[in-house]
N, C-alpha and C positions, 0 to 999 in steps of 0.2 A: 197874710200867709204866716205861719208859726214856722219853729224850726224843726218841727218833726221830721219832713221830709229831709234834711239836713242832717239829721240827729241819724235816722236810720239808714243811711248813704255812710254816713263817717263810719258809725259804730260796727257797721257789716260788712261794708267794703272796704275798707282803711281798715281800721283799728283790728277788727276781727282777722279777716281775711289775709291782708296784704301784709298787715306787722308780724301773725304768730307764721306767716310763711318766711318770712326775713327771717327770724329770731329761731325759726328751727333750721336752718340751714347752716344759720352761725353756729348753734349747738354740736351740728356736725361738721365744722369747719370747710365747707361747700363754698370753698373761695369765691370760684366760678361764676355756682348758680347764684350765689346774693347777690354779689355786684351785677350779675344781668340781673336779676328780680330788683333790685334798686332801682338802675338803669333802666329799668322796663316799667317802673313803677313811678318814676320820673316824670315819663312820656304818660302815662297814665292821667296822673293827674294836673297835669300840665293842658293835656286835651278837655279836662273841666272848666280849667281856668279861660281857654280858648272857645269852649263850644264846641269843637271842631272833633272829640275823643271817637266819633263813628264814621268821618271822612278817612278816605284814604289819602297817602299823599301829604299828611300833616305833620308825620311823624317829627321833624324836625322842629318846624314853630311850636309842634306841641311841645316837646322837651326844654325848650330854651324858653318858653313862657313860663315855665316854672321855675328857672333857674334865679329870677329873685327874691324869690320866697323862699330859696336855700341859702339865699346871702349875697352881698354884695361881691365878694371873694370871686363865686363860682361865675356870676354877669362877667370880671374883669377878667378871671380864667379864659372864658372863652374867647371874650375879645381879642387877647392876649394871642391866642391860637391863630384865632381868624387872621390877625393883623401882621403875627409875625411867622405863624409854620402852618400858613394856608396848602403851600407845597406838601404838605410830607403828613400832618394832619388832618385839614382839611377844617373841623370845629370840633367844639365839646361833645355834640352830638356822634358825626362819623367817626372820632377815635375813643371813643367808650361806648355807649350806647350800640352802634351798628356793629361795630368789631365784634363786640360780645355775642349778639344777638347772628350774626353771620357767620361770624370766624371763632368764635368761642375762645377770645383771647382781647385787652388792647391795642389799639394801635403801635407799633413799634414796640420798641425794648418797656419792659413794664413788671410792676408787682403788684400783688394783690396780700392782703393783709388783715388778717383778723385778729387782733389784742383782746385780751382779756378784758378790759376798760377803754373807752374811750379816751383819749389826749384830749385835754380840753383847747392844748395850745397848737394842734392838728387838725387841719380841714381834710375831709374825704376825698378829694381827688388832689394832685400834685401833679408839676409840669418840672423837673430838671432837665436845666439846659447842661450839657458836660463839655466843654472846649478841652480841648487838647492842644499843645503847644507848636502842633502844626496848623490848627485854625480851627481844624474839623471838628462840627460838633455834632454830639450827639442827646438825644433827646428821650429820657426817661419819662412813661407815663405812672401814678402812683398811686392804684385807690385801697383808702383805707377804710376796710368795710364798718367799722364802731361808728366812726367820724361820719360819714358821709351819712347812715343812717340817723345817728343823731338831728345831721343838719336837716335830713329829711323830715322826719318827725317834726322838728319846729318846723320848716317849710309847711307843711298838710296844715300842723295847729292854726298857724299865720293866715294861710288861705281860708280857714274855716272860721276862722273870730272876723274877716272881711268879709267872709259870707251871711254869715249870721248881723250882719250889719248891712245885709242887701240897701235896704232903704236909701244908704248914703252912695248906692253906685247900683244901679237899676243893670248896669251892663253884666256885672259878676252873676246876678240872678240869670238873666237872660242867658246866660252863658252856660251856666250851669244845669240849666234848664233842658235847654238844646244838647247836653252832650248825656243829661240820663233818661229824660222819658223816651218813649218808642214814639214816631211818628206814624 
């Protein structure tokens, strides 16, 4: 099998499609709608990586399967979540992703951010814990739309240079398989 089929999946759906929709909403500083189109974009292609992008019901495995091919960062982010503000968060997924895509806002107190240039020394999503000297704390969500996108763009390349390298992992093909041809 060549990577055409590969080639015209990235170039059309990714790169065409999914990037110049990103990159024109940061033109018009569309806080909002990037970080959902990130976040939605996320899930997206997280559901390649899974198979699974036309079941219902995935949304979440679909998003956090992708989540290591955005970095090792965003895996401990959520763990981070999961482990320690299961209460009040929930995961990576239910306090960005769902928030957005439901409530058109983060989980809890949050910003959203678009720079001129990416921070090289800034990941896209952020978790501040804020204690106060009565104990009470409270919990900033942070995404920063350059960063995150950034990390995305290498996340998609990472997924696709393992793609294109089917042979050493029969399951990525398979998978990928399953979530673009029509049954």
């Amino acid at each position: 099998m060549s990577t055409e089929i590969f080639d015209g999946y990235f170039n059309t759906q990714i790169k065409t499609w999914m990037y110049s929709g990103i990159e024109n909403t940061m033109k018009k500083n569309s806080l909002h709608l990037c970080s959902l189109a990130l976040s939605s974009y996320t899930e997206i292609v997280g559901g390649l990586v899974t198979g699974n992008l036309r079941e219902e019901g995935n949304s979440r495995a679909n998003y956090e399967a992708f989540l290591p091919y955005l970095g090792e960062y965003y895996v401990n982010l959520n763990n981070r979540i999961v482990n320690s503000y299961k209460e009040t968060l929930g995961n990576l997924h239910k306090a960005v992703r769902s928030k957005l895509v439901h409530e058109f806002s983060l989980k809890g107190s949050y910003i959203i951010v678009i720079t001129e240039l990416a921070d090289e020394n800034k990941y896209g999503i952020e978790l501040i814990e804020n204690k106060t000297e009565s104990g009470f704390s409270h919990l900033q969500l942070n995404f920063y739309v350059r960063e995150y996108y950034r990390d995305f763009k290498k996340g998609v390349e990472k997924y696709y240079n393992e793609l294109k390298d089917w042979r050493n992992d029969n399951q990525i093909l398979g998978n990928f398989l399953n979530a673009t041809v029509n049954r």
